[in-house]
Structure formats: C-alpha cells, structure tokens
Residue, then its C-alpha position, 0 to 999 in steps of 0.5 A: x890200573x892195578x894197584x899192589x898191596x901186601x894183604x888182601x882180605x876178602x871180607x870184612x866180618x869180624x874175621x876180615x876186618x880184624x885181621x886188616x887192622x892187625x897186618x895194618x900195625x904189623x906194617x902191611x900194605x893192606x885192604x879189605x874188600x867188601x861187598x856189602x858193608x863193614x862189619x859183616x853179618x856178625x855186625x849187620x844181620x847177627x850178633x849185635x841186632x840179635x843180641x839188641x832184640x834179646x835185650x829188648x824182650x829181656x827188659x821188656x819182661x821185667x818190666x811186666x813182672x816189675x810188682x815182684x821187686x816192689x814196683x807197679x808201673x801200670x801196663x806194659x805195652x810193647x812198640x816194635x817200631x822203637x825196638x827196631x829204631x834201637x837195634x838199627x841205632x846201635x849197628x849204625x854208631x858200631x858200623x861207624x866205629x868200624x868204618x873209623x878204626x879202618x881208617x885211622x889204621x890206613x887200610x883200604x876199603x874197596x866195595x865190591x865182589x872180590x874174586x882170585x884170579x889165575x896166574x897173570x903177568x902180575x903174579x906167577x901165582x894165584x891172587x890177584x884180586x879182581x873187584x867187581x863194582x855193583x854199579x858196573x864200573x870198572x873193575x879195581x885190580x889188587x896185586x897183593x902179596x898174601x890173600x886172606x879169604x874170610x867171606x863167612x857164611x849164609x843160612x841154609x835151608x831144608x831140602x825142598x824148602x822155599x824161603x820166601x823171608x815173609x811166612x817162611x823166614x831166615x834170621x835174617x828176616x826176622x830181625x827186621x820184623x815190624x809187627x810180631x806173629x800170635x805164633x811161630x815154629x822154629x825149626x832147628x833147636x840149636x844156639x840160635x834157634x833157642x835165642x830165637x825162642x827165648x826172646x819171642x817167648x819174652x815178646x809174647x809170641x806162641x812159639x814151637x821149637x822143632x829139632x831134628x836131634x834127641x834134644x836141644x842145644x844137643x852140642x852142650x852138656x846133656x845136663x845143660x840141655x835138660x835144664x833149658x828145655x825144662x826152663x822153656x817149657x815152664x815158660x809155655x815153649x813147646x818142644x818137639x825133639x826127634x822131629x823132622x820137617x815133612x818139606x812136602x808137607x808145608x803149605x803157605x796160606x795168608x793165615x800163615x803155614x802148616x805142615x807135618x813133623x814126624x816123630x818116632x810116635x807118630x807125625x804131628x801137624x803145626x799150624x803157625x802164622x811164620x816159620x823160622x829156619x835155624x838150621x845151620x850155615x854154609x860157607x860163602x866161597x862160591x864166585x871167589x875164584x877158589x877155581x883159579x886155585x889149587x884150595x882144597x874144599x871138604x863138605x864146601x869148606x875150605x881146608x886149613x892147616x893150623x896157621x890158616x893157611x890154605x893149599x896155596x900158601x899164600x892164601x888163607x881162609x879164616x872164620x865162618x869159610x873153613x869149618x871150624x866154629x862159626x863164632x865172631x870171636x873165632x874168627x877175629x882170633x884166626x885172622x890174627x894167628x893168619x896175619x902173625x904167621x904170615x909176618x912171621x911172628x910164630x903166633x901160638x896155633x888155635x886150640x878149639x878148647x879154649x874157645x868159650x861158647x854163648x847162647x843168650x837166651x834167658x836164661x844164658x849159657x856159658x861153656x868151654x871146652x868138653x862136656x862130661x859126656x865128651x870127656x868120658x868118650x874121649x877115655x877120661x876119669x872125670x871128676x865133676x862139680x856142679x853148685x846150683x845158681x841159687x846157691x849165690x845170694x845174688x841170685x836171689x837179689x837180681x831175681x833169677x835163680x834157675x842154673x848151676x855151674x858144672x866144672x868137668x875135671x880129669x881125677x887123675x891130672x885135676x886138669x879142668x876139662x870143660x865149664x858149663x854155667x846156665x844161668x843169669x849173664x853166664x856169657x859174661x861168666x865164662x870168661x874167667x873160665x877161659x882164663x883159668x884154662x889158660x893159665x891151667x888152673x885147678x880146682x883147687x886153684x880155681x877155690x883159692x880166688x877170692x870171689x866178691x860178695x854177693x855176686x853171681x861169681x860166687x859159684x866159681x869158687x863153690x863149684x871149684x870145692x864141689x870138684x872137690x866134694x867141699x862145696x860151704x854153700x852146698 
C-alpha cells in the first residue's frame, strides 16, 4: 500500500537527516530512507569514529611526553582493543541521539534501498519512491510531494587497483583495525590523508605519505602546506610530493606490500605492511532511479542551481551528490536551504566562502574562505597578517607552540578574504572567522574585540593589527 508524504529523503547523513527534522518543524509530512543506519558515513564510517582515533592518538601522545609538564606516569602502553571499544561507544550513544531526534519530530524511517520511479498513476511526474527491503520483503511505496537526494559519497580508488580492505584498505577499513601496521603508505596527501598520517604518526606506525600533487593539503594556503609538511617531517613522516602510484606496480604478499612511485627524479620503490587509499570520493547516485528523470549529471555529480533544486524541480540533491564541498556541516546547511525553499521561505542561497574547513591532524587546520594565492589569481590587491601561534603565551602553557594565524585582506575594501590558522584547536578557532566574515567585519574590527587572556584566541586580534602592520606582540 502506498503511503504519501510531502518530503521524501533519500539518505539519512548529516545532509538527509537534518533536512527530515527541518521540513518536520516546517510542518511537512515527511520520511527518510536509509539503507544502512541513520547518521550516514559521516557518523558511522567518517567524521566522529575518526575524529575519536585522533583523540586517542592525540592523548595517547601526551601521556608519553607527560615528564615535559612535570609528570612521570612510568610506561605508556597502548590497548587498541580499548580505543576501539571507545570509538564504537561514542557512534552508538550519537546514533541513538539521531534515532530520538528522528522520532521526537515524527519523521519516519524506513530502511532500505530508495529508488525514483517514472511517472505513474500516482504521480504525473517522477518521484515515487520504491524502497527495496534487504530481507526481500515487499517493497514499501512512497508518494511524496518534494524528494530530497542526499545519498552521499564512497572512497574511490586508483585505476587498476585492487581494494582488498586488509593490505589494501580504505578509511573505511582502517577505522576498524585491531592490531596497528610497523608500517604504512598512504596514498593521497589531502584532509584525510594528512589525519590519517598524523593520528598513526601518534600511534607509532612508520608512515609515507605519497601525493600526486606539488604539495600536500594542496587546497589550502601554500604557506599552510609548508608549515605541516615541515611539522610532519620533524615528527619522521616521510613525504613523497609529485608522485604517483605505478598501479601495475603493487604486489601483496603476506608481509605486506610493495610498489613503485614515480617522481620527476626517478621511481622509487616502498615497501610497506598496509596501504591507505585517500584519494578523493564519488558520489552514491547509481541505482536511484535518477534514469527515470530528466537530472542532469556532470563528471557523476548531480547539477544544481543555487536552492538545490535538480532538473526536476521537485527534486533536489544536497551533500557529498551534487559536488560541492563534501563537508557534513555543508550538507546539513543544503538540506536546510532545499527544505526552506521548497516551503517557501526564501532561504539566503549558500555562499562557498563562508564555509569554514577542518583538518584535525596534530597540529589542526583551520581555514575559510581564499588562500592568498587564489585571491591574488582572482585580481585582488591583498594585504596579508600572519602572528606566529607562539606569539599566545597560552601556546606556551598548553604546550604547543607550532602555527600562525594568516588573515588575507582585499587593500582596497579591507574586506577579509580568507582566514587560515594552523595550530592547537585551530578548528574550534575558525569559528569566529566565519563569524566576522558573516557580519563583514575588518581588521580593524576584527582588533577591537577584546580577546580573553591568556587564550589561544589572542592571535585573532594580533593578526588583525598585523593587517595592519600593527601587531603589540609581533
């Protein structure tokens, strides 16, 4: 029996789920299907289990340089077991957050593989959505009014070669390791492959970063990349930039793998017990029935317009789908604007530069909006401030004192085009970022708070008098 709403989501990510409890306060009939659980990759097979490891490796590292803040604790063992049974703890008690918040705003849940079907004595028009039971029961039938695709994204490989989630591992893989590698390469240099590097670094693992590109993180400020490949190599991270993968190459053995990368210079050869492939995703949108449709795709990602709306405009795709940055926080904001548009709220289109950006490797990263570089290529007369993190004296007092804060300004508006901060907790630091480009704050302005002493947030103002070349500490 069909049953009809006035949403339909596909995918229940932070895009998916967010945009259910919206349309749900809106006062939309609405569901969500999913065919794994709630809370998606980001929740389940990304952000939170990573970020949990991360923390682990992170205090795991302190504590075997506790003597440099006056405390012997004797030896430090390490008990994967334990940090796994911690990760695993924390996706459970989220996913039951999600599960309730579902709940408590009546959207409904089915599980299953959600697919669009044709026009229909239902619909004149694509939408119907056919849910396909795993245990092969009969198919539920949604009729909805609107539809909402947000069926995120998967890791995607290297021509030619073979996953086999042990030797050869994704993200995915990895989180679920029992026993830690002597040694790992990980292939692609980028957000998740520097965390990746940096959390394993913590734990003791031997590790080789190769990327394809002239540097890593090669989408954040030249000067950001610098700082962190310099930081990971004094930490014995070795880095292979303008290097690619021979495919051909690899050979898996029980000791592990082996393989060529070719440089400029010359191939070398690694020889590692796992590989880790981080080199980019692919949107999920195959078996959804987008053949049913008139949605357009471009290099496998669905097309937009500013409000999320697809082709058929009662359809809209949002998140890891429609290429755009594959960020959770992005596609929770998506869903938002897709449900307010389609209720008619006239919600404000998203604007890319104020999107902040996280990499939460030791040290973090923290930026928004254009690197100098870009702001330069875009035919902006920059003015730059950069303030050194150890210009804080709580730098000093927590213990690590590696990073700057670099604000990129346009001379002749003293707009702030861009905010970078590599440093400790620069991703809870970005926020007031996002705020001041919100609000279109100055430098000047940006000078005029009164940030608290000591605290890390001391290098806003300072960075913010560096623009303009009067920095107290600098």
């Amino acid at each position: 029996m069909a049953e009809n709403y006035d949403l339909v989501v596909l995918g229940a990510g932070p895009g998916g789920y967010v945009a259910a409890i919206r349309a749900a306060q809106l006062g939309l009939k609405t569901a969500v299907v999913e065919k794994e659980k709630v809370g998606g990759i980001c929740l389940h097979k990304g952000c939170i289990p990573s970020k949990s490891l991360l923390r682990s490796a992170e205090v795991y590292n302190e504590l075997k340089n506790s003597e440099d803040f006056g405390i012997s604790v004797g030896d430090v063992k390490l008990d994967m077991e334990l940090v796994q049974n911690r990760k695993n703890r924390i996706k459970d008690q989220l996913h039951q957050g999600v599960q309730h918040l579902l709940k408590k705003n009546g959207v409904d849940v089915y599980t299953g593989t959600g697919r669009i079907l044709g026009p229909s004595i239902f619909s004149p028009q694509p939408g119907t959505i056919s849910v396909e039971k795993a245990d092969g029961g009969e198919n539920d039938m949604l009729i909805p009014h609107y539809v909402i695709i947000a069926t995120g994204s998967r890791p995607r490989s290297l021509q030619g070669l073979e996953i086999d989630g042990k030797t050869i591992m994704f993200s995915d893989h990895a989180l679920e390791m029992e026993t830690l590698p002597a040694s790992i390469a990980i292939v692609g240099g980028g957000v998740i492959g520097i965390e990746w590097a940096s959390m394993l670094n913590d734990f003791g693992v031997d590790v080789t970063v190769v990327e394809f590109a002239d540097r890593i993180l090669p989408f954040e400020d030249p000067d950001v990349s610098r700082e962190m490949t310099r930081l990971l190599k004094k930490r014995k991270v070795k880095i292979l930039t303008g290097a690619k993968v021979l495919a051909e190459t690899v050979s898996v053995a029980e000791s592990g793998v082996t393989f060529a990368v070719e440089k400029k210079d010359g191939n070398v050869d690694l020889s590692v017990e796992r590989m880790l492939v981080s080199v980019g995703r692919e949107p999920n949108i195959e078996d959804i029935g987008l053949h049913n449709t008139s949605i357009q795709t471009e290099k496998g990602f669905i097309q937009v317009n500013e409000v999320m709306q697809t082709a058929e405009s009662h359809i809209y795709a949002i998140g890891d789908v429609n290429g755009g940055y594959q960020l959770a926080h992005v596609a929770s904001h998506e869903g938002i604007i897709a449900v307010e548009h389609m209720a008619g709220e006239n919600p404000h289109p998203l604007d890319l530069s104020m999107v902040p950006r996280c990499t939460y490797s030791r040290p973090e990263i923290g930026s928004i909006g254009l690197s100098e570089e870009e702001a330069k290529g875009q035919g902006f007369t920059v003015e730059v401030g950069k303030f050194p993190i150890k210009g804080a004296g709580k730098s000093l007092v927590f213990g690590e004192v590696d990073g700057f804060i670099k604000l990129v300004t346009d001379q002749k508006t003293s707009d702030i085009l861009g905010v970078h901060i590599i440093g400790p907790h620069a991703t809870e630091l970005i926020a007031e970022a996002g705020l001041a480009k919100v609000l279109d704050a100055t430098p000047w302005e940006v000078s005029q708070a009164i940030h608290p002493h000591p605290t890390l947030s001391e290098v806003y103002g300072e960075g913010a008098l560096a623009v303009l070349g009067k920095p107290i500490h600098g």
